[in-house]
N, C-alpha and C positions, 0 to 999 in steps of 0.2 A: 674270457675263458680262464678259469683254473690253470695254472701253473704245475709242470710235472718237471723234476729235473734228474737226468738219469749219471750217475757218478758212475765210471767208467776206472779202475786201476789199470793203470799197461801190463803187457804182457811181462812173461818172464825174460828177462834181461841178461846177456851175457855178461861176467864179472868185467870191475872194472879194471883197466890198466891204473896206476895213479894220476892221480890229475883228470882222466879220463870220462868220469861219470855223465858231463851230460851226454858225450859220445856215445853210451852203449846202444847193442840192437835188440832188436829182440833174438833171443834162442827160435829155433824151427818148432820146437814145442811152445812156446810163448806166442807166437804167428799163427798156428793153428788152434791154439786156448781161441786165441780173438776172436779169429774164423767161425768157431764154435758159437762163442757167445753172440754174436752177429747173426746168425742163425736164428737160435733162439727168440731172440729179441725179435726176429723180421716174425718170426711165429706167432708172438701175442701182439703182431700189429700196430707197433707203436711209431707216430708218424713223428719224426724228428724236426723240429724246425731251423735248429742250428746245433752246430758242431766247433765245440770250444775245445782246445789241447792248451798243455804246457811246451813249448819248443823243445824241450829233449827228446834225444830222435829215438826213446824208445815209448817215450807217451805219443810222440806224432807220427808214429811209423802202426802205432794201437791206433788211433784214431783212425788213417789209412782205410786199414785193412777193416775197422766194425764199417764204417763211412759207408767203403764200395759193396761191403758183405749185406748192409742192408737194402743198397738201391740208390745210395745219394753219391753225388761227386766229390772226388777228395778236394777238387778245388776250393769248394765252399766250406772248409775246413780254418776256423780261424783261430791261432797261434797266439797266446796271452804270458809274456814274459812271466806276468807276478803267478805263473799256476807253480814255476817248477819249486820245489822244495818248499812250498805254502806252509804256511799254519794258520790253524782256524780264520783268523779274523779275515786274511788277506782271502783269502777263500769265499768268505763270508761278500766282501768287498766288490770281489769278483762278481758273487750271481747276483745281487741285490742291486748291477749294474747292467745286468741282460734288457734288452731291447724289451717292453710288454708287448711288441707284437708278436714276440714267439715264445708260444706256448707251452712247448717240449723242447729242453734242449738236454746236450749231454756235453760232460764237461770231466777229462781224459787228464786223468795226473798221479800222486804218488799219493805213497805212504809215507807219514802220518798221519798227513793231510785228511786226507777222501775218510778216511774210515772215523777221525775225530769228526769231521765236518755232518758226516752220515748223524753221526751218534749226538751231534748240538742241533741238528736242525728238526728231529725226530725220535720215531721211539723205535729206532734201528734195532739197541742193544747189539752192535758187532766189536766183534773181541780184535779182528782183523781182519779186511778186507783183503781177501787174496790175491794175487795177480790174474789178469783178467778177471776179477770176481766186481760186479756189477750190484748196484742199488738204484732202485727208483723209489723217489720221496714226491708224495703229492702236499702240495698246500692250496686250502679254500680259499684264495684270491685271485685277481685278476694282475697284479701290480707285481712284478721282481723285488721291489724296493721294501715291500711287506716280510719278506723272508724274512724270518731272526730266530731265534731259539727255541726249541721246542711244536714250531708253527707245522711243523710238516709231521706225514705219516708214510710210514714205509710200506710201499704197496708192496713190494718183493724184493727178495737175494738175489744173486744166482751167483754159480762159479763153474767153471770145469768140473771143481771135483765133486761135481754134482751129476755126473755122466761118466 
């Protein structure tokens, strides 16, 4: 089965104290952006097969909240050290090591990361991914390890401030 992997930016996040970053929450507007897009997404149907986050508790608190908003348990929610403050390659690293038995996953982290990674695996063209602002990129294979530059196509955007 084809390969679909849906990039996920956390929500809006309270400033941080110093030192404090991975600590932040989400703001009550960032909680219900998610909600939103969780929504959404349960709309066009799209069946998740796993759920990948960065441990900072404002990408796995977004996770959470799309997770239970679609129908799945936050249990099954699995925590990937190398997601938080990624860049490309490590990114790259990360899906190109997802299980081929699951077919749709979504994978919940930051910026600069998700919106370079959108725009190397695809023909994204995104200037920036917003908070809670969402991408799904299809690739014709069956293989995780097939991912690489250019291989994917961006089925769709989306973001809050699209609502």
């Amino acid at each position: 089965m084809n390969k679909q992997l849906l990039l996920l930016r956390h929500g809006e996040a309270a400033y941080a104290r110093a030192g404090a970053d991975f600590e932040r929450p989400l703001t009550t507007a960032g909680a219900e952006d998610v909600r939103l897009m969780a929504g959404k997404t349960a709309d066009r149907q799209i069946r998740l097969a796993g759920v990948f986050s960065s441990p900072a508790r404002r990408a796995f608190d977004t996770a959470v909240l799309f997770a239970t908003g679609i129908g799945l348990p936050a249990d099954g929610i699995v925590t990937l050290d190398e997601v938080y403050e990624a860049p490309v390659r490590t990114l790259l690293r990360t899906v190109t090591s997802f299980s081929d038995k699951l077919s749709t996953v979504i994978l919940v982290g930051h910026n600069p990361g998700l919106t370079e990674l959108a725009n190397y695996l695809s023909d994204a063209e995104i200037y920036n991914l917003p908070t809670a602002g969402l991408v799904m990129i299809s690739f014709p294979f069956n293989e995780w390890r097939l991912v690489s530059q250019g291989t994917g196509r961006a089925d769709f955007t989306d973001s809050p401030e699209a609502y």
